[in-house]
FISEPA-566596 format. One record per residue (C-alpha): residue number from 1; x negated, y negated, z negated. Coordinates in steps of 0.25 Angstrom, whole numbers, plus 5000, padded with zeros to 4 digits. Last residue first. Example, Ala and Ser with C-alpha at 12.3 -4.5 7.8 and 13.67 -1.06 7.14 Angstrom:
<site drenro="2" xx="4945" yy="5004" zz="4971"/>
<site drenro="1" xx="4951" yy="5018" zz="4969"/>
***
This chain:
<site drenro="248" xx="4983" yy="4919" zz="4974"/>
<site drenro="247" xx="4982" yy="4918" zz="4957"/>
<site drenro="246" xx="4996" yy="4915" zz="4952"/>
<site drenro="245" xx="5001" yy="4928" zz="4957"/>
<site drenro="244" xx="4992" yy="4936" zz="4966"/>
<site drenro="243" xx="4997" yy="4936" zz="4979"/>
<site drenro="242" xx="5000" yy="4924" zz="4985"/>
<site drenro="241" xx="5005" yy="4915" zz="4975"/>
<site drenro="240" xx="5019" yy="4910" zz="4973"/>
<site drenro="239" xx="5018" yy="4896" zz="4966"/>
<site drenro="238" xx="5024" yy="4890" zz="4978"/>
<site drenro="237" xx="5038" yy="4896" zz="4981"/>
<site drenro="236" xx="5040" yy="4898" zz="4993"/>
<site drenro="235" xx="5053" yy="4888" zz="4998"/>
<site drenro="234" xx="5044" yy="4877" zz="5000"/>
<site drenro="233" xx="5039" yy="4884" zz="5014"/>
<site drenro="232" xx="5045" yy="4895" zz="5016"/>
<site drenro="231" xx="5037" yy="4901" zz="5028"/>
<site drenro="230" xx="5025" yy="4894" zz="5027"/>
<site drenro="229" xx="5025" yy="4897" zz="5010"/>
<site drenro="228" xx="5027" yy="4912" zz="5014"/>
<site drenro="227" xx="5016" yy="4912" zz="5024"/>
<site drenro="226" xx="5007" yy="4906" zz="5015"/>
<site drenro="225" xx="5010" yy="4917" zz="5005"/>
<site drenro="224" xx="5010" yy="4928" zz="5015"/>
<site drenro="223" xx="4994" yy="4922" zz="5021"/>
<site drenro="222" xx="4989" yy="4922" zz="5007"/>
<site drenro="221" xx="4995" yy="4937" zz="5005"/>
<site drenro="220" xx="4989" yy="4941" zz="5017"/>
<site drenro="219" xx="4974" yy="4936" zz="5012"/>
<site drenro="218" xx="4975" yy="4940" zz="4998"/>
<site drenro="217" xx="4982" yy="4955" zz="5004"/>
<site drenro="216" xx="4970" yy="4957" zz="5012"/>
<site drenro="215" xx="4960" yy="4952" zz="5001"/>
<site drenro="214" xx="4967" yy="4961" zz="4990"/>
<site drenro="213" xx="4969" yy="4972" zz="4998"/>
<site drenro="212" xx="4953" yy="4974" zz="5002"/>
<site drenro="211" xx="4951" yy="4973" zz="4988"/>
<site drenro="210" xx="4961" yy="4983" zz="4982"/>
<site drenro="209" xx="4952" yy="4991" zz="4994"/>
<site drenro="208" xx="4938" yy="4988" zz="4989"/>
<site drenro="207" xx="4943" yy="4992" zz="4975"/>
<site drenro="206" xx="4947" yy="5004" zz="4980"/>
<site drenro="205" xx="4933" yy="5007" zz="4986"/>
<site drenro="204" xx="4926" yy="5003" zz="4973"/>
<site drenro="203" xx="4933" yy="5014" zz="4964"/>
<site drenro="202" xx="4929" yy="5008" zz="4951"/>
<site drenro="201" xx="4943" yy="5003" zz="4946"/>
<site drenro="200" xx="4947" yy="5012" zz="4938"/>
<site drenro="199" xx="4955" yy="5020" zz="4948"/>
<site drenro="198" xx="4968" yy="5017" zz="4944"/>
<site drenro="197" xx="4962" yy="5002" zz="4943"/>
<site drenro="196" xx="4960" yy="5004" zz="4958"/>
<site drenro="195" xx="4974" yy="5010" zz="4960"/>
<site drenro="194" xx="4980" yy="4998" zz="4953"/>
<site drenro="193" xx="4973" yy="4988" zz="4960"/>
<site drenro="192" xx="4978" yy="4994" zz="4975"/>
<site drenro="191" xx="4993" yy="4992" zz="4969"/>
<site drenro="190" xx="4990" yy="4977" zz="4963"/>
<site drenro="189" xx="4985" yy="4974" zz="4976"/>
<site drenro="188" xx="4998" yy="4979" zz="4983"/>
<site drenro="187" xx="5005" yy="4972" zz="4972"/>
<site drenro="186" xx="5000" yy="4959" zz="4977"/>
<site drenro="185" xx="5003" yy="4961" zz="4991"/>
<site drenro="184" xx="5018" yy="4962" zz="4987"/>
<site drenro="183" xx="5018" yy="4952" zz="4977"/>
<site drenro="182" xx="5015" yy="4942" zz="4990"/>
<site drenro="181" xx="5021" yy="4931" zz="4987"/>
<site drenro="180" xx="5016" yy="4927" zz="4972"/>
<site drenro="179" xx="5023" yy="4925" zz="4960"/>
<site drenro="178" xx="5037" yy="4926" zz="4962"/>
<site drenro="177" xx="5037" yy="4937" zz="4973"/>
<site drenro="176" xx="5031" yy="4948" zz="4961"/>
<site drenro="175" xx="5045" yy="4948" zz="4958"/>
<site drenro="174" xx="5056" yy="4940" zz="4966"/>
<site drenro="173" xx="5056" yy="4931" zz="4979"/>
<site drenro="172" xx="5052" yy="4934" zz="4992"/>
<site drenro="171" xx="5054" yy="4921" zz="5001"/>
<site drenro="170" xx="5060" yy="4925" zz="5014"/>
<site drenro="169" xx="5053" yy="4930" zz="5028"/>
<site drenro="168" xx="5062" yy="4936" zz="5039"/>
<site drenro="167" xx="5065" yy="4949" zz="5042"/>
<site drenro="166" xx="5079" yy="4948" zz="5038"/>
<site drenro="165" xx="5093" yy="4955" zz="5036"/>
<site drenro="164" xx="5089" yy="4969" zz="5033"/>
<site drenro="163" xx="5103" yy="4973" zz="5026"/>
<site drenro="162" xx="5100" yy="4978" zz="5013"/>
<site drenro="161" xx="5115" yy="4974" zz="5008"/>
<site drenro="160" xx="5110" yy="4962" zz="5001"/>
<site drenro="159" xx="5102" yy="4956" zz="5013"/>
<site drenro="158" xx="5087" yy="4962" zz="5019"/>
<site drenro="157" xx="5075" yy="4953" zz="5021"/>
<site drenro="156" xx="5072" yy="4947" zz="5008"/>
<site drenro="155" xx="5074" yy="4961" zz="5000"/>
<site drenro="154" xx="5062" yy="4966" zz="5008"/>
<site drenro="153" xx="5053" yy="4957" zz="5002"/>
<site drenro="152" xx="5060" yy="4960" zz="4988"/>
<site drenro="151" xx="5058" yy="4976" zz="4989"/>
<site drenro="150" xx="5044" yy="4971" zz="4994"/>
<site drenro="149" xx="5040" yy="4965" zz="4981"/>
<site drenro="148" xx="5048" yy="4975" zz="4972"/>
<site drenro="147" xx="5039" yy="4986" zz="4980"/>
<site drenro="146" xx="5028" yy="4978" zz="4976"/>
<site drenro="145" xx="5032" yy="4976" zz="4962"/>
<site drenro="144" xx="5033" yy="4990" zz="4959"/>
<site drenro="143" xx="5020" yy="4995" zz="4967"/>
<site drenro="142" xx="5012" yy="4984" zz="4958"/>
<site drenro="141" xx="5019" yy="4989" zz="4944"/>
<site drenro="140" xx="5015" yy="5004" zz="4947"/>
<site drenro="139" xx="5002" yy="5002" zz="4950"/>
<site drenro="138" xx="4999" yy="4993" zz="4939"/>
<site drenro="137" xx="5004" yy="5004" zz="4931"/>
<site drenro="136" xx="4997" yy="5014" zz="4940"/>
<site drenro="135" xx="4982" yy="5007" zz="4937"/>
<site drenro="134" xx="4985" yy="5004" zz="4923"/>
<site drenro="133" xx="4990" yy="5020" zz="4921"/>
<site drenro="132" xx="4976" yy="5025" zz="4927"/>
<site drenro="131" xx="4965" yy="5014" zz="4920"/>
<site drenro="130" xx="4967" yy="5019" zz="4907"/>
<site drenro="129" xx="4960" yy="5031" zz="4911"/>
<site drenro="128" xx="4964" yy="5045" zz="4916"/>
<site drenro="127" xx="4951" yy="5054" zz="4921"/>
<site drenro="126" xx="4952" yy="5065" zz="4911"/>
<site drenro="125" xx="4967" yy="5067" zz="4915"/>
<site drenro="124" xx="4959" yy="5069" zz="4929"/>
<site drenro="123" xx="4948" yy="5080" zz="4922"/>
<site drenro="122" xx="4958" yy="5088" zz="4915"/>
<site drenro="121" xx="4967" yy="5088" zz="4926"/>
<site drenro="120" xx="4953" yy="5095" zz="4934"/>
<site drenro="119" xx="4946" yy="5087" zz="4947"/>
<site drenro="118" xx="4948" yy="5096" zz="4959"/>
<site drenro="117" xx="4938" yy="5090" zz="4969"/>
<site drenro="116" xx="4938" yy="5079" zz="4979"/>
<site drenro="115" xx="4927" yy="5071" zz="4973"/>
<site drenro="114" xx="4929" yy="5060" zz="4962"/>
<site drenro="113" xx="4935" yy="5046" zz="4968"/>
<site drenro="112" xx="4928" yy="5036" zz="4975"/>
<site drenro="111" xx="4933" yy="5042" zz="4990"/>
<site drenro="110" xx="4947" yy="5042" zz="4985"/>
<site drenro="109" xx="4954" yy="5029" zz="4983"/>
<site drenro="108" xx="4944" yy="5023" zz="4994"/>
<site drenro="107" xx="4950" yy="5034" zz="5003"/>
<site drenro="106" xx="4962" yy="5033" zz="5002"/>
<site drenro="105" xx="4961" yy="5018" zz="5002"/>
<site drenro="104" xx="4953" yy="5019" zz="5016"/>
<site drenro="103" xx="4963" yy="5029" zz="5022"/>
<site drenro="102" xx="4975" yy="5019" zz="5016"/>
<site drenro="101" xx="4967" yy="5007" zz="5026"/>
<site drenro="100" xx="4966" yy="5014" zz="5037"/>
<site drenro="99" xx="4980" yy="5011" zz="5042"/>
<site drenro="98" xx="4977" yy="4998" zz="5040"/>
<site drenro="97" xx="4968" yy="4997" zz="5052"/>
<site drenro="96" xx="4978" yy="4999" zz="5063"/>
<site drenro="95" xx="4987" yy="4988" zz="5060"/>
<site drenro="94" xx="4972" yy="4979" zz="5057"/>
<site drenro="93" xx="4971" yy="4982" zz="5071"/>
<site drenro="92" xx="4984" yy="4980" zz="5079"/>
<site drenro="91" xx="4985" yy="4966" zz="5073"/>
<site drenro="90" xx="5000" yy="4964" zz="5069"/>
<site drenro="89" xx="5013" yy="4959" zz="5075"/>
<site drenro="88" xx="5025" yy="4959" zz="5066"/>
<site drenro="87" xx="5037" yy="4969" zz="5066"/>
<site drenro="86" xx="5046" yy="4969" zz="5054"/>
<site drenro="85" xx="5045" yy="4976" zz="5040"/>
<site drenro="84" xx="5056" yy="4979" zz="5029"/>
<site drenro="83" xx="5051" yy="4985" zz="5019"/>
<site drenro="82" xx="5059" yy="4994" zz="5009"/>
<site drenro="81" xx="5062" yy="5008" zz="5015"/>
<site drenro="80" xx="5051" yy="5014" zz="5026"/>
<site drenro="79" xx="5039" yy="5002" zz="5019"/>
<site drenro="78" xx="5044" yy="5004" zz="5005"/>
<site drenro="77" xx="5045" yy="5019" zz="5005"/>
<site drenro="76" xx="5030" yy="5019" zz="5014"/>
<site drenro="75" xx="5026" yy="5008" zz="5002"/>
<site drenro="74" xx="5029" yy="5018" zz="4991"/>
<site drenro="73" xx="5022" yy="5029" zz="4996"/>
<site drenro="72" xx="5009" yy="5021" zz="4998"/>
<site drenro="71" xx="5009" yy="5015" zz="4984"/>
<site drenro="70" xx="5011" yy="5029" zz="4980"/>
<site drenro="69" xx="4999" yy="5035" zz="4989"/>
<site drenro="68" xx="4989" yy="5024" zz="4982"/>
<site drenro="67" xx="4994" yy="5027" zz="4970"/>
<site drenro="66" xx="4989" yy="5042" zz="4970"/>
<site drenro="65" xx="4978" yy="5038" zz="4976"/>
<site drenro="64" xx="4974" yy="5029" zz="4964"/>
<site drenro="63" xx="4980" yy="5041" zz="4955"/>
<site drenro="62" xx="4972" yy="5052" zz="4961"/>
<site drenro="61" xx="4959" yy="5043" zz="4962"/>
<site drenro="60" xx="4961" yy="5041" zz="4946"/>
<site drenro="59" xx="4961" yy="5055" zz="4945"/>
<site drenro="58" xx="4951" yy="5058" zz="4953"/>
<site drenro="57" xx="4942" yy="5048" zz="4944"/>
<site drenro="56" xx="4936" yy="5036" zz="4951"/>
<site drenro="55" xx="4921" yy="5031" zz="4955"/>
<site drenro="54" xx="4914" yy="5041" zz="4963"/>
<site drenro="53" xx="4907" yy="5034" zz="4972"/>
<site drenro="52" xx="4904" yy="5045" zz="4985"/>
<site drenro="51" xx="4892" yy="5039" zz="4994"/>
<site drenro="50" xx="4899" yy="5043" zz="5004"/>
<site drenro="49" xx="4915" yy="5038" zz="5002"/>
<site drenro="48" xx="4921" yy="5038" zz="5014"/>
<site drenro="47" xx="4914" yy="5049" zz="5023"/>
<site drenro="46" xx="4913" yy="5059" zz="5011"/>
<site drenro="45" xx="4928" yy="5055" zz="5007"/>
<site drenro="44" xx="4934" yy="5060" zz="5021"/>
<site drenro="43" xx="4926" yy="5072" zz="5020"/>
<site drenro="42" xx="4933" yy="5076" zz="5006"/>
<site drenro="41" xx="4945" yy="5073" zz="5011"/>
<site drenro="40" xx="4944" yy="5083" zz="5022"/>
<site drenro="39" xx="4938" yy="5092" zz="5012"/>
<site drenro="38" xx="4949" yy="5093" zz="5004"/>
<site drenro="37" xx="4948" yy="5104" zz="4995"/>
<site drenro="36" xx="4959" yy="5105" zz="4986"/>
<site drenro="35" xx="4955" yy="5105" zz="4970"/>
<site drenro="34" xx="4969" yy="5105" zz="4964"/>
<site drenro="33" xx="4969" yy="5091" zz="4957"/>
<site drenro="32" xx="4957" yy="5082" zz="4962"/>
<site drenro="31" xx="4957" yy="5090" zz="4976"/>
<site drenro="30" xx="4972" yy="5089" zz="4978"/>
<site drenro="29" xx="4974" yy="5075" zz="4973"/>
<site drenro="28" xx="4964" yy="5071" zz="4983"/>
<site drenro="27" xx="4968" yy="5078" zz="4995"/>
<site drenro="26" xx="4984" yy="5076" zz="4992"/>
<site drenro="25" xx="4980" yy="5061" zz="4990"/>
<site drenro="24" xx="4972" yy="5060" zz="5004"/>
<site drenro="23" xx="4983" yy="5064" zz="5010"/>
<site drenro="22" xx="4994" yy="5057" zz="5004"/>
<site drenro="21" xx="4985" yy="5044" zz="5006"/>
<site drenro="20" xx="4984" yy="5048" zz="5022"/>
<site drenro="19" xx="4998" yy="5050" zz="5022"/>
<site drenro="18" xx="5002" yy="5040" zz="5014"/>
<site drenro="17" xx="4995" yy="5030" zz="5023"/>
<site drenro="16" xx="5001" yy="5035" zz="5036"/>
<site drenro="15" xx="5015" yy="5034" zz="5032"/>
<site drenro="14" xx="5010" yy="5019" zz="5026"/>
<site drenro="13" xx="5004" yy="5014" zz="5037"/>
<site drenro="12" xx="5016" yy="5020" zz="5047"/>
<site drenro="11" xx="5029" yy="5014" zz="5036"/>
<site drenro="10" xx="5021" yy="5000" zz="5038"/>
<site drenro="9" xx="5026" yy="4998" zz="5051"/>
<site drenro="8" xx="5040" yy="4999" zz="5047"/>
<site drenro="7" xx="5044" yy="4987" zz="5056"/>
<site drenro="6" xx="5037" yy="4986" zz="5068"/>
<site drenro="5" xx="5022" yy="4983" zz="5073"/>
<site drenro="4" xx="5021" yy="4974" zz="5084"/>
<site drenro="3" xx="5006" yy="4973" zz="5091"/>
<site drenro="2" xx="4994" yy="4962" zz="5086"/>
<site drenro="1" xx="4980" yy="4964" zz="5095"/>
***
């Protein structure tokens, strides 16, 4: 069943989503550092996790969450004050369902992690590794360049002034756009990737969602870039890849 959803309909998933990752962070954060008892969370966990696999720090859960609720805040400010969306037809179902999807990265962030209980500051400045500034470095870099990817996707639709004056399709040109057509996919990958090397890597349920992302956004990024070369046909250039540059 395909209904209409309007512009801005972004705005609801990602109010919803930082409410639920704020949640979740203000739980964690407060039994790591000030020893809160959150047995809600706690019971949550016990039904998600069991056998519990214990294969992160708290501190490194802390920083992956931590980014996790950033990337979020940054693409509600982009969605209310940057994108520009119009209404298209979608399948009620897989509308519905991505609303679970932050519950299940909350979760998959959290539920490998150490228990919920007050872990010392000696114990988390213990727990930094190498691992901690590569993962926000890479971080820091992939959020930049997608929000200079959008800033160029929205540019194509307004005039000098700022003026909305199209909805239509045009060639995105600039940045990550000269290498492949969909930079901004391809930062979200390299997003999710930070957070796992963030958390060393070894947290199997992360790594199942950065998967997850990587097959969805092959398969949409393939059917963007064929669209692109439908629509403009000579005029897009033809050593633009996908999404990853000079490989798909």
């Amino acid at each position: 069943m395909y209904l209409p959803f309007k512009e801005k309909g972004p705005v609801v998933y990602y109010i919803l989503s930082l409410s639920w990752l704020s949640w979740l962070g203000i739980n964690v954060f407060g039994a790591y550092m000030l020893d809160w008892n959150v047995p809600y969370t706690q019971v949550i966990l016990q039904y998600v996790a069991q056998p519990h696999h214990n294969s992160t720090d708290a501190l490194s859960t802390m920083i992956g969450l931590s980014m996790l609720i950033c990337q979020h805040v940054r693409r509600l400010d982009e969605c209310l004050h940057l994108n520009i969306y119009t209404s298209v037809h979608m399948n009620v179902l897989p509308h519905m369902m991505q609303y679970l999807l932050p519950v299940f990265l909350g979760l998959s962030l959290v539920a490998e992690g150490p228990p919920l209980e007050r872990q010392g500051l000696l114990h988390l400045i213990c727990c930094i590794n190498w691992y901690h500034p590569v993962g926000i470095m890479v971080f820091i870099l992939a959020s930049k360049h997608q929000h200079i990817c959008y800033s160029i996707l929205t540019s194509l639709r307004k005039d000098k002034s700022g003026q909305i004056v199209s909805t239509g399709y045009k060639v995105p040109r600039g940045d990550w756009f000269g290498w492949i057509s969909c930079p901004h996919l391809f930062a979200d990958i390299l997003i999710y990737t930070a957070i796992g090397i963030c958390l060393g890597l070894r947290q199997r349920a992360w790594c199942l969602c950065t998967l997850h992302l990587l097959v969805h956004h092959i398969f949409y990024a393939l059917h963007i870039h064929r669209r692109y070369g439908v629509v403009f046909k000579k005029e897009y250039p033809t050593d633009r890849a996908a999404l990853i540059p000079f490989l798909l």
